[in-house]
VMD Tcl script that builds the backbone (N, CA, C; Angstrom):
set m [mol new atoms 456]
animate dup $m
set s [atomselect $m all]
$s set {name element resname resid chain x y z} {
  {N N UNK 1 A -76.822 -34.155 85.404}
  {CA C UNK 1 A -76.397 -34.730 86.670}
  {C C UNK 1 A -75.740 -36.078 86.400}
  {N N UNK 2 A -74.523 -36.195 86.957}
  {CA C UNK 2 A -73.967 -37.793 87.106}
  {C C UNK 2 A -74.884 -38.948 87.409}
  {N N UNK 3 A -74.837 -40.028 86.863}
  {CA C UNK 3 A -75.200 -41.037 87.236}
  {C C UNK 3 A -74.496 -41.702 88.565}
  {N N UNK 4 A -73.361 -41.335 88.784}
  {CA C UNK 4 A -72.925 -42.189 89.690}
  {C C UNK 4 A -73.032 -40.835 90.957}
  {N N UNK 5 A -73.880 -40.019 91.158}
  {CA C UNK 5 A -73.917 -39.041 92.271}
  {C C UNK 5 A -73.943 -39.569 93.632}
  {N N UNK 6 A -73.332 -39.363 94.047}
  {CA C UNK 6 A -73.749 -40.261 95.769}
  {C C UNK 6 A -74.141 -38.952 96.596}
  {N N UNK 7 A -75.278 -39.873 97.925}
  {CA C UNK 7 A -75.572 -39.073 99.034}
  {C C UNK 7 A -75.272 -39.798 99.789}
  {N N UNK 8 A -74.762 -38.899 101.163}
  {CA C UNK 8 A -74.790 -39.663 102.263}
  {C C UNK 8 A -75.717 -39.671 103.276}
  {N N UNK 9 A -76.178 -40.785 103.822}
  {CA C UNK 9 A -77.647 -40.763 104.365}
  {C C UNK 9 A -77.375 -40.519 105.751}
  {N N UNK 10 A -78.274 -39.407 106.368}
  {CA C UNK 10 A -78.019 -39.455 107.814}
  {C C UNK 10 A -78.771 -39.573 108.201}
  {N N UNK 11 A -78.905 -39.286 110.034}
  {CA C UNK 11 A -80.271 -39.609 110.929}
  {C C UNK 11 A -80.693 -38.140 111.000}
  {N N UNK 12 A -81.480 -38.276 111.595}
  {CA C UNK 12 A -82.346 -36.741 112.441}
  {C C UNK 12 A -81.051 -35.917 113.150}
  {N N UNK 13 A -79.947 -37.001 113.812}
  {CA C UNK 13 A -78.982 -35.861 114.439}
  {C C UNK 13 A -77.970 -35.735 113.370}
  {N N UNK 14 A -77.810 -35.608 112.103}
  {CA C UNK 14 A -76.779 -36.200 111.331}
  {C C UNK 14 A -75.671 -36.421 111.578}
  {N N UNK 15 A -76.071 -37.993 112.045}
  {CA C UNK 15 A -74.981 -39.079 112.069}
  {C C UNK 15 A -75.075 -39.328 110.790}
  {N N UNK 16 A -73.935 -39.799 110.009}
  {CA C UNK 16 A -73.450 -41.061 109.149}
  {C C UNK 16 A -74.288 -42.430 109.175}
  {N N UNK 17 A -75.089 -43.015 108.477}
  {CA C UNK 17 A -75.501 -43.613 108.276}
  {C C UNK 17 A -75.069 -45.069 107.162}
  {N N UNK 18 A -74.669 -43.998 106.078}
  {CA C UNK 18 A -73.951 -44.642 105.352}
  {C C UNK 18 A -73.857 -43.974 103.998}
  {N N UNK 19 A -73.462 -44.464 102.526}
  {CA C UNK 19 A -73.852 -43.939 101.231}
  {C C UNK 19 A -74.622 -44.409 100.493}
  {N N UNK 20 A -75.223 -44.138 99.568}
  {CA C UNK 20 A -75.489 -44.373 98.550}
  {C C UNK 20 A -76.119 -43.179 96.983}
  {N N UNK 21 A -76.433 -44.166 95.925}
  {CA C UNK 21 A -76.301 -43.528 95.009}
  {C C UNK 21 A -77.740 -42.562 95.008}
  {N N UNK 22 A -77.738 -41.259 94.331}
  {CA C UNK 22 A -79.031 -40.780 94.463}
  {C C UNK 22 A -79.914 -40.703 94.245}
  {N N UNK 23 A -80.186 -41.216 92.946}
  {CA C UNK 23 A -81.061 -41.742 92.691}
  {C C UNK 23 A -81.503 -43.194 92.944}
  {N N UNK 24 A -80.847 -44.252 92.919}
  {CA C UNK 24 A -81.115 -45.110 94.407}
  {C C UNK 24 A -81.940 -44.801 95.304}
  {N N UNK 25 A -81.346 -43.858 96.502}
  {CA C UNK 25 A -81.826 -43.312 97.405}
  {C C UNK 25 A -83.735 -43.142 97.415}
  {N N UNK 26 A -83.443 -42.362 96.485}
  {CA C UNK 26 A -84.620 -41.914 96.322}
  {C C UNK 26 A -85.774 -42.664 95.706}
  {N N UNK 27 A -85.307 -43.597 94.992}
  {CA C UNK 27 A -86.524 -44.555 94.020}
  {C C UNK 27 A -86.508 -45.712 95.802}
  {N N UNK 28 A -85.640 -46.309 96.488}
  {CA C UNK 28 A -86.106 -47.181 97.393}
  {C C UNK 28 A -86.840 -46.200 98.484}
  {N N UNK 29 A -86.762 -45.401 98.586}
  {CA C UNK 29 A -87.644 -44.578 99.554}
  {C C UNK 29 A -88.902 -43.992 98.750}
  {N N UNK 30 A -89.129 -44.217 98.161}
  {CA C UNK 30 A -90.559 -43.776 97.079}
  {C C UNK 30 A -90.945 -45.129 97.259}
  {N N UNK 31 A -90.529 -46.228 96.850}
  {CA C UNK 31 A -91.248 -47.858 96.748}
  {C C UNK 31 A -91.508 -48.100 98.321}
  {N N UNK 32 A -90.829 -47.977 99.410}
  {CA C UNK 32 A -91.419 -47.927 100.512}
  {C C UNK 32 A -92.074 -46.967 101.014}
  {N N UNK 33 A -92.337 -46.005 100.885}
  {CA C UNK 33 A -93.701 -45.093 100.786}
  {C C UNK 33 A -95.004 -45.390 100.016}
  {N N UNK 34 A -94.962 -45.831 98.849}
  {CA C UNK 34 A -95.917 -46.708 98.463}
  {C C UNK 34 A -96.211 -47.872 99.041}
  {N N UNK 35 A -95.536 -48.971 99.018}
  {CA C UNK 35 A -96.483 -49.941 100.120}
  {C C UNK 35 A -96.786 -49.577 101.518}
  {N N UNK 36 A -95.992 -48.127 101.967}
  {CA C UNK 36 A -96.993 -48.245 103.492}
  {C C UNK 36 A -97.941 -47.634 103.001}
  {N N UNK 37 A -98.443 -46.533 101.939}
  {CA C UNK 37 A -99.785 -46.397 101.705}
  {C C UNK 37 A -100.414 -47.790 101.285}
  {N N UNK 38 A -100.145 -48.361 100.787}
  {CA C UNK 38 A -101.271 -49.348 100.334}
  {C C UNK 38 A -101.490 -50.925 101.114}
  {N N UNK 39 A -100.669 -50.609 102.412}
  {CA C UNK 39 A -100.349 -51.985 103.306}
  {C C UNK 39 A -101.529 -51.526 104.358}
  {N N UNK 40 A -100.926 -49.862 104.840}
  {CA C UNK 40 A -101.124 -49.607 106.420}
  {C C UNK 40 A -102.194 -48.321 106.154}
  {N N UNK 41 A -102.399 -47.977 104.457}
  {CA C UNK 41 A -103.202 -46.051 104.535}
  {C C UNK 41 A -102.302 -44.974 104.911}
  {N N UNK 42 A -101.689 -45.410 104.960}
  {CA C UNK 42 A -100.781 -44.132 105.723}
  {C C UNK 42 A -99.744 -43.994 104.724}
  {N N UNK 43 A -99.102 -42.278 104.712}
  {CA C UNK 43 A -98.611 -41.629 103.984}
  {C C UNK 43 A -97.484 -40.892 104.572}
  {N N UNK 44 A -96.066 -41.206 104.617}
  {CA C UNK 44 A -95.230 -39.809 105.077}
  {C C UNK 44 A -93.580 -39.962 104.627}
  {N N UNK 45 A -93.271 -38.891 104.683}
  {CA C UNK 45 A -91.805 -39.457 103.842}
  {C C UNK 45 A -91.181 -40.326 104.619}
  {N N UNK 46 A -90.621 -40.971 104.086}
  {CA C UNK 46 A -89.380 -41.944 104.656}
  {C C UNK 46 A -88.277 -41.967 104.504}
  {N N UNK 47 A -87.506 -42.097 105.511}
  {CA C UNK 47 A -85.589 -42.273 105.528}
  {C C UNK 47 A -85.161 -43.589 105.259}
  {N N UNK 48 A -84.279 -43.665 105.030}
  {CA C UNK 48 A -83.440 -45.250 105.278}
  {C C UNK 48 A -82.517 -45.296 106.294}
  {N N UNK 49 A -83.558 -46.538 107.423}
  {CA C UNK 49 A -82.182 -46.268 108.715}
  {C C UNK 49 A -81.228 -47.367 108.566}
  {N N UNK 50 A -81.408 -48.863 108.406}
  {CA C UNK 50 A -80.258 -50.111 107.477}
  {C C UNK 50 A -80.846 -50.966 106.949}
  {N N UNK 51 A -79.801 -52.055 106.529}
  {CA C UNK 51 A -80.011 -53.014 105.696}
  {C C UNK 51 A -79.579 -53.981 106.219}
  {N N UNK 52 A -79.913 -55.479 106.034}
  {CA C UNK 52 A -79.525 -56.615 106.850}
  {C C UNK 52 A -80.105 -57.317 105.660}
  {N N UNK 53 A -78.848 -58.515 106.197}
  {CA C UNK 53 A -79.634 -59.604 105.739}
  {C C UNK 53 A -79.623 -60.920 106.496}
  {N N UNK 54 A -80.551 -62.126 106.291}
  {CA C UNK 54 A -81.178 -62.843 107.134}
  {C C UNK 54 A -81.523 -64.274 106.435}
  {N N UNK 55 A -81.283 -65.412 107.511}
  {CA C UNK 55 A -81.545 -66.633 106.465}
  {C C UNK 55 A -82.224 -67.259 107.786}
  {N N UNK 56 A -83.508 -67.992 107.671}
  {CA C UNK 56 A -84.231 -68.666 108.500}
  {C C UNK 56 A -84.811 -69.561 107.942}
  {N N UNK 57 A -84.889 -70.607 108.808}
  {CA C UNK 57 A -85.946 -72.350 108.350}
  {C C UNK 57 A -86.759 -72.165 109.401}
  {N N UNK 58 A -87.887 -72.017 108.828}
  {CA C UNK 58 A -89.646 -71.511 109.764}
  {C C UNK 58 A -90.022 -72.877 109.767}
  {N N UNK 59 A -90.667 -73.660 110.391}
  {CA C UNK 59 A -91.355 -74.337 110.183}
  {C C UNK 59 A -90.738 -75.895 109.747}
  {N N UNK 60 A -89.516 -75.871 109.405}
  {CA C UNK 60 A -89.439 -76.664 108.703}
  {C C UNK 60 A -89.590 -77.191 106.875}
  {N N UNK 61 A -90.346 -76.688 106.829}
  {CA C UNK 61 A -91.013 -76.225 105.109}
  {C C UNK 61 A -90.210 -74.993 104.426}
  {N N UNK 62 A -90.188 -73.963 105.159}
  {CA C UNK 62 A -90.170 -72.913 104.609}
  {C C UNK 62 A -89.057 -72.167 104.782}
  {N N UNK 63 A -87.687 -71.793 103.987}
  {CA C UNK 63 A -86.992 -70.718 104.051}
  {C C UNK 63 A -86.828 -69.004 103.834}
  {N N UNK 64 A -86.804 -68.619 104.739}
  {CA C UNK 64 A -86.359 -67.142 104.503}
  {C C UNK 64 A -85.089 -66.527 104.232}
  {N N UNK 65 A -84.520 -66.097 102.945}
  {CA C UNK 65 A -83.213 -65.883 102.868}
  {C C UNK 65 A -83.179 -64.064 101.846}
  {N N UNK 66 A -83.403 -63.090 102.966}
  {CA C UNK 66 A -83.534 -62.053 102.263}
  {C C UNK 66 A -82.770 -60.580 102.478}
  {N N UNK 67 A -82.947 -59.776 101.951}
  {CA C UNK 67 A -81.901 -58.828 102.521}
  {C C UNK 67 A -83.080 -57.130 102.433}
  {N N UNK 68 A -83.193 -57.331 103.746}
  {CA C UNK 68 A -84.323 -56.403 103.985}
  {C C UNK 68 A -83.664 -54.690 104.170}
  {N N UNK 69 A -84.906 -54.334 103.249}
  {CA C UNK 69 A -84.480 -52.242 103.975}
  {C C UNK 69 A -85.263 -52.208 105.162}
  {N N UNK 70 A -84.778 -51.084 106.153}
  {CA C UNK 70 A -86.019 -50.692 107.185}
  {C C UNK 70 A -85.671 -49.179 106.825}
  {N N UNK 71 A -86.755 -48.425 106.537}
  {CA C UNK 71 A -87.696 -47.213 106.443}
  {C C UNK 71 A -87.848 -46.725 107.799}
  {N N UNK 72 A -87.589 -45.426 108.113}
  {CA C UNK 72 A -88.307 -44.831 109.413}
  {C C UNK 72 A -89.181 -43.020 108.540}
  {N N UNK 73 A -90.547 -43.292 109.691}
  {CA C UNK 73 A -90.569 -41.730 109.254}
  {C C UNK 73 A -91.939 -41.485 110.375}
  {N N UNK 74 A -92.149 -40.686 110.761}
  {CA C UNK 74 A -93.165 -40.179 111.095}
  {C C UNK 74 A -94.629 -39.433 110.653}
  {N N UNK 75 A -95.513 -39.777 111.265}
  {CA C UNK 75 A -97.541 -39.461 110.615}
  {C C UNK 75 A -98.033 -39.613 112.728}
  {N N UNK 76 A -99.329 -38.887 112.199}
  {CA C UNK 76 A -100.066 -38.110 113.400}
  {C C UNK 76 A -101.251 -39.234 113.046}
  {N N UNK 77 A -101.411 -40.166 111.827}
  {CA C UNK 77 A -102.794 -40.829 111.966}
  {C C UNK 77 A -102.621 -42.214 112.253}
  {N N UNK 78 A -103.962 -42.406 112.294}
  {CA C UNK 78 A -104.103 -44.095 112.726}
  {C C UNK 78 A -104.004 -44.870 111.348}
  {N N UNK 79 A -103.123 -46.213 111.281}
  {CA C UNK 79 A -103.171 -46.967 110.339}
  {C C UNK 79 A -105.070 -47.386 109.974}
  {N N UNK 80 A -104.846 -47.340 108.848}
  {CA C UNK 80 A -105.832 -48.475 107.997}
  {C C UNK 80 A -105.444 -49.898 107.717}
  {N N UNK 81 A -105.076 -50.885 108.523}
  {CA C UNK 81 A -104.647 -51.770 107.304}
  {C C UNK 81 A -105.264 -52.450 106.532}
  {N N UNK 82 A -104.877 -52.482 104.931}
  {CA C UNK 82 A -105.616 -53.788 104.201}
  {C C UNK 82 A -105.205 -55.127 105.142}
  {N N UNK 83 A -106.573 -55.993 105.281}
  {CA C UNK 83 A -106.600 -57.159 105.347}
  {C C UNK 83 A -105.629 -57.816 104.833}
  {N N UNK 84 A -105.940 -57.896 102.995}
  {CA C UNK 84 A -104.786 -58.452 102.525}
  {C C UNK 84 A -103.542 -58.511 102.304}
  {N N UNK 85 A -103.095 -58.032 103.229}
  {CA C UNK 85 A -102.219 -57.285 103.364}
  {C C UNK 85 A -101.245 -57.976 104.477}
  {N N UNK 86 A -102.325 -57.438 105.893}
  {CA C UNK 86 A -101.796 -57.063 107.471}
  {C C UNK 86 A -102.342 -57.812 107.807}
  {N N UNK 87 A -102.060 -59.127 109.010}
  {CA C UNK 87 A -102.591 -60.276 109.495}
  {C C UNK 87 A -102.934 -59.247 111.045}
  {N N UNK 88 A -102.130 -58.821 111.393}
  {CA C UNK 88 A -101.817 -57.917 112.722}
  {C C UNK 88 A -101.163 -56.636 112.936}
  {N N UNK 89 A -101.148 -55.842 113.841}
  {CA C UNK 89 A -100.485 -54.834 113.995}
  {C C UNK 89 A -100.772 -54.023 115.745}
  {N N UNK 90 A -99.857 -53.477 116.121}
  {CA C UNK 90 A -100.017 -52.647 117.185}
  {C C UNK 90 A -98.888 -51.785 117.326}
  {N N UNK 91 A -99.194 -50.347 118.419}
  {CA C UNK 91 A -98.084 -49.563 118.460}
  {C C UNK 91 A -97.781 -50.153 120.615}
  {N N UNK 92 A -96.422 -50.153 120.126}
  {CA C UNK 92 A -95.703 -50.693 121.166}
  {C C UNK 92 A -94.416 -50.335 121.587}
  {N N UNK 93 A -94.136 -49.883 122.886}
  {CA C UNK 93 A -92.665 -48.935 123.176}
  {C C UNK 93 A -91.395 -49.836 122.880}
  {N N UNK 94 A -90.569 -49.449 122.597}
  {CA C UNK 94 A -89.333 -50.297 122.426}
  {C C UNK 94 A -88.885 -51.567 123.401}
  {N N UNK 95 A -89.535 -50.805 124.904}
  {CA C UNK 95 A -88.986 -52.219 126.139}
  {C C UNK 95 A -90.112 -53.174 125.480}
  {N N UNK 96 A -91.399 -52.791 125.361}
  {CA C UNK 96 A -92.673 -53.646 125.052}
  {C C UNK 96 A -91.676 -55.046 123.677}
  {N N UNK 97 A -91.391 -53.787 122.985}
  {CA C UNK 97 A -91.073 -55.029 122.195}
  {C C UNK 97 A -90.294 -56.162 122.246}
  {N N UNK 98 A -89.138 -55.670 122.673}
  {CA C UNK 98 A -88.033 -56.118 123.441}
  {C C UNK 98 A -88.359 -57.590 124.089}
  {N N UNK 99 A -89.479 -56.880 125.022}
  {CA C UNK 99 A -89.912 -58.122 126.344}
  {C C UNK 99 A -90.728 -58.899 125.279}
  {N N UNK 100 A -91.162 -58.714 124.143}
  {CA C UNK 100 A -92.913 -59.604 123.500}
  {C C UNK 100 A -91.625 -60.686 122.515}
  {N N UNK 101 A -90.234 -59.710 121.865}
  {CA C UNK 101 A -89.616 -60.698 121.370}
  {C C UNK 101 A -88.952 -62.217 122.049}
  {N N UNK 102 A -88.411 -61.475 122.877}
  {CA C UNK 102 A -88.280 -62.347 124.300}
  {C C UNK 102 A -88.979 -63.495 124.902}
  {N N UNK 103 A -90.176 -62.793 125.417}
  {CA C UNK 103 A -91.255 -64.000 125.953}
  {C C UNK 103 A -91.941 -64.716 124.685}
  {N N UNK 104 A -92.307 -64.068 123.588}
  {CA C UNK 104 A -93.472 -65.113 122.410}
  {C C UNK 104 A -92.892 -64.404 121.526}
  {N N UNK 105 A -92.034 -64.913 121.281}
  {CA C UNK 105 A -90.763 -64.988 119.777}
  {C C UNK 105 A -91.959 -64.809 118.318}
  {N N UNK 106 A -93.199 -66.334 118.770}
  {CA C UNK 106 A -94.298 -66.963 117.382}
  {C C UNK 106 A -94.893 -65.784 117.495}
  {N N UNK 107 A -94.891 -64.586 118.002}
  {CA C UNK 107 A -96.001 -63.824 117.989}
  {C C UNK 107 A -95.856 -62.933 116.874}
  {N N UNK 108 A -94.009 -62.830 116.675}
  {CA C UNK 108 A -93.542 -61.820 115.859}
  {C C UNK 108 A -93.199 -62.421 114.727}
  {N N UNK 109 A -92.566 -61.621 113.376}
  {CA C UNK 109 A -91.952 -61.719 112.178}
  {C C UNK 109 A -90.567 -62.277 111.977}
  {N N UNK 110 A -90.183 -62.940 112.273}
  {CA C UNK 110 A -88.681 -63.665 112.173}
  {C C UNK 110 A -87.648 -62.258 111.991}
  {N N UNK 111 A -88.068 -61.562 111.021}
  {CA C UNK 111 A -86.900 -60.870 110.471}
  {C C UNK 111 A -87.063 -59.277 111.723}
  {N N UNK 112 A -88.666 -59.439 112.104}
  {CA C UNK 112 A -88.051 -58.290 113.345}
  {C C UNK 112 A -87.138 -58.477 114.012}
  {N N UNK 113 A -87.551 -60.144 114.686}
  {CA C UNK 113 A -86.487 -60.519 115.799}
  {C C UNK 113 A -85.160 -60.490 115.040}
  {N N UNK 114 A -84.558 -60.484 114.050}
  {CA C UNK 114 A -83.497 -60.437 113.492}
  {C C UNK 114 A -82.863 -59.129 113.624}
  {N N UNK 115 A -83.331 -58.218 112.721}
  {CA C UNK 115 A -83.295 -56.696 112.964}
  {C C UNK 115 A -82.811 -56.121 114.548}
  {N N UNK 116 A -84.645 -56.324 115.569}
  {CA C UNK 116 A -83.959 -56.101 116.693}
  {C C UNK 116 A -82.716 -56.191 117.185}
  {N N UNK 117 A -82.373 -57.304 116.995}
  {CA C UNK 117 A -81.440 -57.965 118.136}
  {C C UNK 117 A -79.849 -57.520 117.013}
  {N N UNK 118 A -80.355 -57.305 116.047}
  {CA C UNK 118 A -78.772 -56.366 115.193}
  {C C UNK 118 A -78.315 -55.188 115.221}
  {N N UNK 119 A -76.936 -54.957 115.104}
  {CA C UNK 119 A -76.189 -53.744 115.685}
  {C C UNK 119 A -76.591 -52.595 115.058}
  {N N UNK 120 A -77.442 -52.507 113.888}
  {CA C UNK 120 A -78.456 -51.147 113.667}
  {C C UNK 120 A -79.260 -51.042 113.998}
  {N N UNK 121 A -79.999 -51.858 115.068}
  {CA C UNK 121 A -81.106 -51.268 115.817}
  {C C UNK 121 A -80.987 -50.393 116.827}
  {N N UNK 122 A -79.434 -50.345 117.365}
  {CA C UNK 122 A -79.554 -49.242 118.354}
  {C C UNK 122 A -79.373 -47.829 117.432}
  {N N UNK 123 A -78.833 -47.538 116.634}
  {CA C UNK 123 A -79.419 -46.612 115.639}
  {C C UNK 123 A -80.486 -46.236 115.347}
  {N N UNK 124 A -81.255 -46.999 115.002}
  {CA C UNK 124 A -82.872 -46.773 114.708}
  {C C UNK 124 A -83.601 -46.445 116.453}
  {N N UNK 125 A -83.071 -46.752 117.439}
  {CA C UNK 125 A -83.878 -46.505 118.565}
  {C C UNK 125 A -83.891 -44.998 118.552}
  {N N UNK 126 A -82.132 -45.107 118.645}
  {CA C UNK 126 A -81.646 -43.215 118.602}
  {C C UNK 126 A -82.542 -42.457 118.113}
  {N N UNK 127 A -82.577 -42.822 116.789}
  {CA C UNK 127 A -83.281 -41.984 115.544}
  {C C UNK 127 A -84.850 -41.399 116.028}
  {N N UNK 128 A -85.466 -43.019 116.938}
  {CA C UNK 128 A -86.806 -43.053 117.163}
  {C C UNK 128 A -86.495 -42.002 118.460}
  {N N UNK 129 A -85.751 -42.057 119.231}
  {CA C UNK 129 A -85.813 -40.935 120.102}
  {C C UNK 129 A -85.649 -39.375 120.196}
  {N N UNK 130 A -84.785 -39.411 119.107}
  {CA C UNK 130 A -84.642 -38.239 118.283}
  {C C UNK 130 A -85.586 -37.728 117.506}
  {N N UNK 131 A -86.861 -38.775 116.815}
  {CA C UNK 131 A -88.033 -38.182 116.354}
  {C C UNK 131 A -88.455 -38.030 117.163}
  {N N UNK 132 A -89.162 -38.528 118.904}
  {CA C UNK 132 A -89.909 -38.017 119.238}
  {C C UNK 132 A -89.769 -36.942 119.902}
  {N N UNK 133 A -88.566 -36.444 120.582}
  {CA C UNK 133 A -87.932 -35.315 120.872}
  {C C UNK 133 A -88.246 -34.349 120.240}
  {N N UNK 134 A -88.120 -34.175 118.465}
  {CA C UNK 134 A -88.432 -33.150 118.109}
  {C C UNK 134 A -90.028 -33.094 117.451}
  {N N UNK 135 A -90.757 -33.669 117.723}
  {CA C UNK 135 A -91.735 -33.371 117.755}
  {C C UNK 135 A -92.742 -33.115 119.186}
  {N N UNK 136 A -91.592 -33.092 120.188}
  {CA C UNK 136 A -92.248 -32.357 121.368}
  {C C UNK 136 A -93.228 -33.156 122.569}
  {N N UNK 137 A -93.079 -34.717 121.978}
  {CA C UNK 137 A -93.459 -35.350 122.739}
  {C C UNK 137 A -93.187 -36.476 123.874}
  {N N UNK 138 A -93.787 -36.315 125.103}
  {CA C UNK 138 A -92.734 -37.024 126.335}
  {C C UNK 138 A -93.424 -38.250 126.750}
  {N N UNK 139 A -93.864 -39.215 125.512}
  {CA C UNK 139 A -94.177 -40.639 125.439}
  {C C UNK 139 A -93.073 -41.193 124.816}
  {N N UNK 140 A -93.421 -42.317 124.940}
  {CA C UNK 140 A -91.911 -43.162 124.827}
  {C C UNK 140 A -92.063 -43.795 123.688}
  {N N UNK 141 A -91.185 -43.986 122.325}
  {CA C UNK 141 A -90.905 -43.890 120.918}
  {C C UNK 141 A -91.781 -44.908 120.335}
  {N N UNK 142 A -92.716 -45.140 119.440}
  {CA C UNK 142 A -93.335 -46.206 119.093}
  {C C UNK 142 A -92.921 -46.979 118.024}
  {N N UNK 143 A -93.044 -47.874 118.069}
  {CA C UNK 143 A -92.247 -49.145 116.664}
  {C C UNK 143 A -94.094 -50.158 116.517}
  {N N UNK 144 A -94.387 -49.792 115.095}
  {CA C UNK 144 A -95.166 -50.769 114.790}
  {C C UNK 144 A -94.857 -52.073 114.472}
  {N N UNK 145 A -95.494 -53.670 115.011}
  {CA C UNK 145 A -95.348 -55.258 114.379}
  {C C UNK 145 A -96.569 -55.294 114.042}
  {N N UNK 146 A -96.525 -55.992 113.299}
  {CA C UNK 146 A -97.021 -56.790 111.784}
  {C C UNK 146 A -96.508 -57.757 111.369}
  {N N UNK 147 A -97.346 -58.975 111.059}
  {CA C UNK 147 A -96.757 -60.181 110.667}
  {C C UNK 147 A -96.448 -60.235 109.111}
  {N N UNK 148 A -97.404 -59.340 108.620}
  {CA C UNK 148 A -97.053 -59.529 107.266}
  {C C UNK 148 A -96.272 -58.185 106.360}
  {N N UNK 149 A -96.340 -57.068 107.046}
  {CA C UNK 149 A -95.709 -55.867 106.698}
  {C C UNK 149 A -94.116 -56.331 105.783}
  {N N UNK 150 A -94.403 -55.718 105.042}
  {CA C UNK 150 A -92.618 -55.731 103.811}
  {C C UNK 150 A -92.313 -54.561 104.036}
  {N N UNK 151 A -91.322 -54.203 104.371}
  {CA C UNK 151 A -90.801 -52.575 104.503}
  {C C UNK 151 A -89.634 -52.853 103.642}
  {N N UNK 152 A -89.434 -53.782 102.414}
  {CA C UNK 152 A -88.520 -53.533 101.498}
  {C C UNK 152 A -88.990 -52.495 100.512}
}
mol reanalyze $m
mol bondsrecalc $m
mol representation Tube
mol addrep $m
């Protein structure tokens, strides 16, 4: 097999997402399957929905200057999280989040509010609506926060 093989990554409806190489592909979606087992307990394949990147002064002290993956995939169980890990977490509908980024910004992860509010998140909503569609269910799409979660 070529080294330089490309796939092109799509959603659940295959849309275009974007390219990349395939084995790429596949080793960053294995490394984020491993830390959500060992962040959250939980286990299930994962897609790649984008990539961003992001520069923030927290605090004053502290810079964030990184270029994050986000992972989507679907599981039927309840997180575990390590402590050391997960400061917080909850499942929350997309308006929920929307309104929590909105009203208490400190509540969330800098780089959610980043993400959110970027032009691949309406992609990833799609996607999230498109998973729950085909799994047959008529609740409204869930997005887990976490303050300390890495989904690189």
């Amino acid at each position: 097999m070529p080294t330089d093989e490309q796939v092109i990554l799509v959603d659940e409806r295959d849309r275009e997402l974007g390219v990349a190489g395939k084995l790429r592909a596949h080793r960053e979606a294995e490394a984020a399957r491993r830390r959500l087992r060992e962040e959250m307990s939980l286990d299930c394949e994962l897609r790649r929905a984008f990539e961003f990147v992001y520069r923030a002064e927290l605090d004053g002290a502290l810079v964030e200057h990184e270029y994050d993956h986000v992972f989507v995939g679907t599981h039927d169980a309840e997180p575990a999280p390590d402590p050391a890990e997960v400061e917080g977490w909850r499942w929350v509908s997309m308006g929920e989040l929307r309104r929590g980024l909105s009203e208490e910004p400190e509540s969330y992860s800098y780089w959610l509010k980043v993400a959110v509010e970027g032009e691949h998140w309406r992609r990833l909503e799609a996607l999230a609506v498109g998973l729950v569609s085909s799994l047959g269910k008529g609740e409204p799409a869930q997005v887990g926060e976490n303050e300390k979660l890495d989904l690189k």
